[in-house]
N, CA and C atoms as a LAMMPS dump frame, in Angstrom:
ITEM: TIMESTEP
0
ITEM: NUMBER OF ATOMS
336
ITEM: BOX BOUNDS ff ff ff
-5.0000000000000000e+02 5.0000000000000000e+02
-5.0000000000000000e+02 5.0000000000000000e+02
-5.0000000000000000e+02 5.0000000000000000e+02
ITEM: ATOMS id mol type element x y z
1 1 1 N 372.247 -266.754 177.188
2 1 2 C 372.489 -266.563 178.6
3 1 3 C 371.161 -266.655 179.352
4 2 1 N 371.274 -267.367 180.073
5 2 2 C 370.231 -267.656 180.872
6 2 3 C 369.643 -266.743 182.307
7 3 1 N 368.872 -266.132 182.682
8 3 2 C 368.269 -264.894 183.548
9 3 3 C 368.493 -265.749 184.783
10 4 1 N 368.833 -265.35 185.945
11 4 2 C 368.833 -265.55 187.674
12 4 3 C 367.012 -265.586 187.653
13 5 1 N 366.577 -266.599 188.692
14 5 2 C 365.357 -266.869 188.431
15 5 3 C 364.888 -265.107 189.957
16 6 1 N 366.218 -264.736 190.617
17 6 2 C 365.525 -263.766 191.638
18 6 3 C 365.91 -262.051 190.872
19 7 1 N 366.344 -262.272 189.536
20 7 2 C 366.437 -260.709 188.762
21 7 3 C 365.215 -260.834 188.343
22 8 1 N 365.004 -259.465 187.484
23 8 2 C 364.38 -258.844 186.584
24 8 3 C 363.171 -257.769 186.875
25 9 1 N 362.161 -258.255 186.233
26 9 2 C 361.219 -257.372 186.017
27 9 3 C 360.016 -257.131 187.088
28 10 1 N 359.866 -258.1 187.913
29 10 2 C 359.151 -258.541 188.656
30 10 3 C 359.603 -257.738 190.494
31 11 1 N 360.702 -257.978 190.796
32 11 2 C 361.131 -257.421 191.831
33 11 3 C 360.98 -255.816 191.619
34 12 1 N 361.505 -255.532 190.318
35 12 2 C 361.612 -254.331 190.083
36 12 3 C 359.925 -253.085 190.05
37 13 1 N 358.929 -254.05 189.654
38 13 2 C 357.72 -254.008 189.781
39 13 3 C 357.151 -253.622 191.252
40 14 1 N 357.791 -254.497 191.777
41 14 2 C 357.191 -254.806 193.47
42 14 3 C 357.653 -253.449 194.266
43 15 1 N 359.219 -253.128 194.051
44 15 2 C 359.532 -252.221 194.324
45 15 3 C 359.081 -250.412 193.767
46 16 1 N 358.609 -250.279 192.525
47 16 2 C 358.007 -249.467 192.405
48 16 3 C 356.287 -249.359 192.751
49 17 1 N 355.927 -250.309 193.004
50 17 2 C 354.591 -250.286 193.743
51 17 3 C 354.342 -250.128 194.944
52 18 1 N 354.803 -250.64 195.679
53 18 2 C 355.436 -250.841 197.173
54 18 3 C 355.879 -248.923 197.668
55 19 1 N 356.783 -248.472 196.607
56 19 2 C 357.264 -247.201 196.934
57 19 3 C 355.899 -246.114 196.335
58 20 1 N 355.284 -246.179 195.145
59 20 2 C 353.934 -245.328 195.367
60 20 3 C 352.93 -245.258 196.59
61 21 1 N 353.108 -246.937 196.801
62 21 2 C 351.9 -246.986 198.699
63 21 3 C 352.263 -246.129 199.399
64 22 1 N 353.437 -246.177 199.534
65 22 2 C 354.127 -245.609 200.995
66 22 3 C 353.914 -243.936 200.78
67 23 1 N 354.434 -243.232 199.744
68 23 2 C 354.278 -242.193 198.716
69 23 3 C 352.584 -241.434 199.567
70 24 1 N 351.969 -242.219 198.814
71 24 2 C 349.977 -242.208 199.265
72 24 3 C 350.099 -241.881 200.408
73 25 1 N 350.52 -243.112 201.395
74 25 2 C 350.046 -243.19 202.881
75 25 3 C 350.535 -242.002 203.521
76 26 1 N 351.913 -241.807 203.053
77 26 2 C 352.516 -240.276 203.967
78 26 3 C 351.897 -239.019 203.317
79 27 1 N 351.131 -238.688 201.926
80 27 2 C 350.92 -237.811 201.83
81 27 3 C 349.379 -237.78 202.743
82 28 1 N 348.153 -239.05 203.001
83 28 2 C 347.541 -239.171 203.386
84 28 3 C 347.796 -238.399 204.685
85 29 1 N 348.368 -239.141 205.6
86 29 2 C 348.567 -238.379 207.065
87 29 3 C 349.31 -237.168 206.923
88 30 1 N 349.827 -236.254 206.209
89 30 2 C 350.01 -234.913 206.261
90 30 3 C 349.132 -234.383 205.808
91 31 1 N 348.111 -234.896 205.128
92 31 2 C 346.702 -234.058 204.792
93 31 3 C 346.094 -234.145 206.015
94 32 1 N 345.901 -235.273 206.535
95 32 2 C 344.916 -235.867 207.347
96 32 3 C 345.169 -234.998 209.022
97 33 1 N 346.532 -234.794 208.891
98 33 2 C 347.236 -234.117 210.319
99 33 3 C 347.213 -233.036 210.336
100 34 1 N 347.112 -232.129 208.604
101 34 2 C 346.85 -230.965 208.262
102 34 3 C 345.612 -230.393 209.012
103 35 1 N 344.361 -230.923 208.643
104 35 2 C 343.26 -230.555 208.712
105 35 3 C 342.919 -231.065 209.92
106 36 1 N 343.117 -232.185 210.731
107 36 2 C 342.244 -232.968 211.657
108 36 3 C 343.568 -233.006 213.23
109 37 1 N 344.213 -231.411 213.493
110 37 2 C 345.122 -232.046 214.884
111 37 3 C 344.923 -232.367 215.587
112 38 1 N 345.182 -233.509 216.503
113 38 2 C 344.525 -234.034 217.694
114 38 3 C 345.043 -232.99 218.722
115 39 1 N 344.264 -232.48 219.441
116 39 2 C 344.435 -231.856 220.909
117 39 3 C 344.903 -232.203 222.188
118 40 1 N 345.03 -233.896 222.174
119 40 2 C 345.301 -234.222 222.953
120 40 3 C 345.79 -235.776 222.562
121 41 1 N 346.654 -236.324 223.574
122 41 2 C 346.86 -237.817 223.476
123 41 3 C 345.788 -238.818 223.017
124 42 1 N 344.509 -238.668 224.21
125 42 2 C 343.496 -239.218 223.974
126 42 3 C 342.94 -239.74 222.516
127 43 1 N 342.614 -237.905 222.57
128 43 2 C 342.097 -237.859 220.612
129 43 3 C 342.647 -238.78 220.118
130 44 1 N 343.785 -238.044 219.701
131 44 2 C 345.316 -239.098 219.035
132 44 3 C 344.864 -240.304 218.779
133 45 1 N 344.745 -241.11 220.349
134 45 2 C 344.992 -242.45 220.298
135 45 3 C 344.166 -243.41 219.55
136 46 1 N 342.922 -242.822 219.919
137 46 2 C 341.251 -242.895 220.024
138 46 3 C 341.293 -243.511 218.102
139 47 1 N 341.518 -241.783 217.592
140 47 2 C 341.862 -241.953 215.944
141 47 3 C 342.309 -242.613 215.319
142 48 1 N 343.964 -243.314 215.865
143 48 2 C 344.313 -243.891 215.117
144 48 3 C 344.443 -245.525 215.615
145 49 1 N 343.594 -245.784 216.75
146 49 2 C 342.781 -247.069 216.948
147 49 3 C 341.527 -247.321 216.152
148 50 1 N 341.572 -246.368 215.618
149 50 2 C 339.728 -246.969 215.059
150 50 3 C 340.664 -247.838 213.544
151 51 1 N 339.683 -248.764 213.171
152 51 2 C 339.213 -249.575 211.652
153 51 3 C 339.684 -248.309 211.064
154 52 1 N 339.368 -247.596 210.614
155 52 2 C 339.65 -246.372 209.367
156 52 3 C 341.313 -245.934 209.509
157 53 1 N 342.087 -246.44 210.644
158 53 2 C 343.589 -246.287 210.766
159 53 3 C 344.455 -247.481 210.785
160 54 1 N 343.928 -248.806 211.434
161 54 2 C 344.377 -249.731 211.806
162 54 3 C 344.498 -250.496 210.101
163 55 1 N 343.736 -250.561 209.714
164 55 2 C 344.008 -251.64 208.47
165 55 3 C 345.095 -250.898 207.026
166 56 1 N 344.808 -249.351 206.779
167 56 2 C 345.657 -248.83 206.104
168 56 3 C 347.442 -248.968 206.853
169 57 1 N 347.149 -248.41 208.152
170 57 2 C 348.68 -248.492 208.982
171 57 3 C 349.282 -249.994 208.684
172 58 1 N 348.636 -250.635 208.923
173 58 2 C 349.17 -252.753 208.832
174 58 3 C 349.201 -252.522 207.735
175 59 1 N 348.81 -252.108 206.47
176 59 2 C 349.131 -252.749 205.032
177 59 3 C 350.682 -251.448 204.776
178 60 1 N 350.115 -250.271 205.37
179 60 2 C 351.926 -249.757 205.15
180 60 3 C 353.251 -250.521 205.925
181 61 1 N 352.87 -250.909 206.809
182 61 2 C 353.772 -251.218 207.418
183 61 3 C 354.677 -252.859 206.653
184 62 1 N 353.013 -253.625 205.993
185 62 2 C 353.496 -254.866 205.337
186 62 3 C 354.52 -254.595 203.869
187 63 1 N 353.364 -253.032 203.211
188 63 2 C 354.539 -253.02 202.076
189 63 3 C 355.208 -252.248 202.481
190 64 1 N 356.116 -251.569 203.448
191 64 2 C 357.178 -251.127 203.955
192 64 3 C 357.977 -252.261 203.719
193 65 1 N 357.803 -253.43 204.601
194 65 2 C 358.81 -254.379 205.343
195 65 3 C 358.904 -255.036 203.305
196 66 1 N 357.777 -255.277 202.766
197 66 2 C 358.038 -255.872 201.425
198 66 3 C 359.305 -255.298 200.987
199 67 1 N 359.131 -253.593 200.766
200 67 2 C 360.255 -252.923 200.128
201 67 3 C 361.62 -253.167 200.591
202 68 1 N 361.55 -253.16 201.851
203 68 2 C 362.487 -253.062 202.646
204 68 3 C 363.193 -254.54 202.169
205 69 1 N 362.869 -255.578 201.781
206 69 2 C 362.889 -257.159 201.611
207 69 3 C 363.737 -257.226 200.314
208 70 1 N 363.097 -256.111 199.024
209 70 2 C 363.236 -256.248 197.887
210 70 3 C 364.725 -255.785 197.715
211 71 1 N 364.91 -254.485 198.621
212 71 2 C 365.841 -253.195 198.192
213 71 3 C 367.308 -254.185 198.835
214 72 1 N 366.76 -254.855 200.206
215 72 2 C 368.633 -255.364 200.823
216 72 3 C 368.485 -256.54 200.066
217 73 1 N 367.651 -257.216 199.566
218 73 2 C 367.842 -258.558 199.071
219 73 3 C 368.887 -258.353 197.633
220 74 1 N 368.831 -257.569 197.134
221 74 2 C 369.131 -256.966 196.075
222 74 3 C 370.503 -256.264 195.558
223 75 1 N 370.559 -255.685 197.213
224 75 2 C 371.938 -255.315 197.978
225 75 3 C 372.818 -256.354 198.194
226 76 1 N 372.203 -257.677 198.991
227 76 2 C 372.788 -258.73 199.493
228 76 3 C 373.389 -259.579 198.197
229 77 1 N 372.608 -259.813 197.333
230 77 2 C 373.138 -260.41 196.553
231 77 3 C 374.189 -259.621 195.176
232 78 1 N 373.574 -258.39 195.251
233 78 2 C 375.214 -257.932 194.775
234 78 3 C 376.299 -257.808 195.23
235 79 1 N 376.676 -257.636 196.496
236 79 2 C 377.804 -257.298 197.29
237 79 3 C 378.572 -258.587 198.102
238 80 1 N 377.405 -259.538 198.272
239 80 2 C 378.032 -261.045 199.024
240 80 3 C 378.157 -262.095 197.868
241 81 1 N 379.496 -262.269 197.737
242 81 2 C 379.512 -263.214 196.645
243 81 3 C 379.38 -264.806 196.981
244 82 1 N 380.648 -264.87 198.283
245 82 2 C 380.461 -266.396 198.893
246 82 3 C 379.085 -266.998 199.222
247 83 1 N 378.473 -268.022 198.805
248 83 2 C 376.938 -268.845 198.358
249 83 3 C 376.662 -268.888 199.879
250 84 1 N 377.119 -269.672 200.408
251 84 2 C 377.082 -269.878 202.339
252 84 3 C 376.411 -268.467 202.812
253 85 1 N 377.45 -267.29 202.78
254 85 2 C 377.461 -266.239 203.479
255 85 3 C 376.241 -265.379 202.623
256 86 1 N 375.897 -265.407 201.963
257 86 2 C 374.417 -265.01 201.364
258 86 3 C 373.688 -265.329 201.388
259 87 1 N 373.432 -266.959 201.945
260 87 2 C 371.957 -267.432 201.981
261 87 3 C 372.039 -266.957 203.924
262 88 1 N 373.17 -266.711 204.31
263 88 2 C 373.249 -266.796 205.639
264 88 3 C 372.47 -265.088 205.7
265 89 1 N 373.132 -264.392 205.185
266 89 2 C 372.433 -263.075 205.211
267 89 3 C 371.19 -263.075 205.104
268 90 1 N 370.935 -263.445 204.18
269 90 2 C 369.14 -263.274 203.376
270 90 3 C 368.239 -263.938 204.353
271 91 1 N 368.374 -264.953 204.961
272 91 2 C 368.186 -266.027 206.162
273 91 3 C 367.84 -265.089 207.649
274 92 1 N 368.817 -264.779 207.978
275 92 2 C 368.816 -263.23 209.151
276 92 3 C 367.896 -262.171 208.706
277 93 1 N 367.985 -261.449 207.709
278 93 2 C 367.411 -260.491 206.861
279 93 3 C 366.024 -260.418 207.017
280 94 1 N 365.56 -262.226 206.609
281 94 2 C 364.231 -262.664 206.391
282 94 3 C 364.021 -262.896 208.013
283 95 1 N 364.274 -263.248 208.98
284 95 2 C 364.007 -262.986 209.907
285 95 3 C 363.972 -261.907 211.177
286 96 1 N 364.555 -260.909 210.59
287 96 2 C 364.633 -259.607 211.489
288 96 3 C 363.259 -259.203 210.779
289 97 1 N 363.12 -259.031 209.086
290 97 2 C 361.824 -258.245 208.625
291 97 3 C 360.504 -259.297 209.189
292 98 1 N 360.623 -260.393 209.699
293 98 2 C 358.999 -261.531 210.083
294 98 3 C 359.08 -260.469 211.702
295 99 1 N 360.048 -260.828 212.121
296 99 2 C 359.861 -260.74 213.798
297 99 3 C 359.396 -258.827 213.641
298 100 1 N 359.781 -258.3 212.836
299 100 2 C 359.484 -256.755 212.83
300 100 3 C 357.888 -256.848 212.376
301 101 1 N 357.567 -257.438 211.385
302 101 2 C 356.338 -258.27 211.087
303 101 3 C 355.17 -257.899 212.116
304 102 1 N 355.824 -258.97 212.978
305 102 2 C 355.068 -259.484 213.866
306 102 3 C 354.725 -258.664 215.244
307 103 1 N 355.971 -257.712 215.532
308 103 2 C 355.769 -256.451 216.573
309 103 3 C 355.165 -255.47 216.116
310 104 1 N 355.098 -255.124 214.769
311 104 2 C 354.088 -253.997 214.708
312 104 3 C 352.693 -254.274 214.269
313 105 1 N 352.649 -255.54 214.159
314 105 2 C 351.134 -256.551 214.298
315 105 3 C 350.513 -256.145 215.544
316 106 1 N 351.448 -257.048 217.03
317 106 2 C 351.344 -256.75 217.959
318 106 3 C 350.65 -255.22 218.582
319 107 1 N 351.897 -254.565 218.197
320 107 2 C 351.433 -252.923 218.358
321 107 3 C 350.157 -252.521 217.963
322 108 1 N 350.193 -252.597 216.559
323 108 2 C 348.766 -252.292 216.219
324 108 3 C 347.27 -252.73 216.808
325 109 1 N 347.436 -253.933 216.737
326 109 2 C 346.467 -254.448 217.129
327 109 3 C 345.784 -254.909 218.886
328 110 1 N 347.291 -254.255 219.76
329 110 2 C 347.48 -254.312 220.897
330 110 3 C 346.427 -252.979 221.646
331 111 1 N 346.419 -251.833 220.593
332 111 2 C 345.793 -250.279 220.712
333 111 3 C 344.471 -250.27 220.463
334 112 1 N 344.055 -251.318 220.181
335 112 2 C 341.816 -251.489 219.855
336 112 3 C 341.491 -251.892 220.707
């Protein structure tokens, strides 16, 4: 029997890596929010515009949207059987997670 070239070991990989980042990053900012509260908006903003917020935030947000890619793709193709109506999903899917992509690009990089 021959393996689906989009199963196995590899997705499954991505997805447990992907879910330790995220894991890190949130325990990061509850330490980080622990010890360091901003007093004000300003502060706030100031902080998490600088280089030391902006490049960790964009790489959670990229392996967010990764996970997020792995977990419905995964979904999609167990539950949609008709070939049409699954590439049609995955197609939408892959374009709601670029354009989400691309607004919290925006965002981020809109705040420096």
């Amino acid at each position: 029997m021959k393996k689906s070239p989009v199963s196995g070991l590899k997705p499954w990989l991505i997805q447990r890596f992907t879910a330790i980042y995220l894991l890190f990053f949130f325990l990061f900012l509850l330490i980080y929010f622990a010890f360091y509260q901003p007093v004000s908006y300003e502060i706030w903003r100031d902080s998490m515009s600088s280089a030391e917020f902006i490049v960790p935030t964009s790489v959670f947000f990229i392996v967010l949207l990764v996970h997020a890619w792995v977990g419905l793709r995964d979904v999609v193709l167990d539950y949609i059987k008709p070939l049409s109506l699954r590439i049609t999903a995955l197609a939408l899917l892959a374009l709601f997670l670029i354009s989400m992509a691309a607004w919290v690009m925006l965002v981020l990089f809109a705040a420096t």
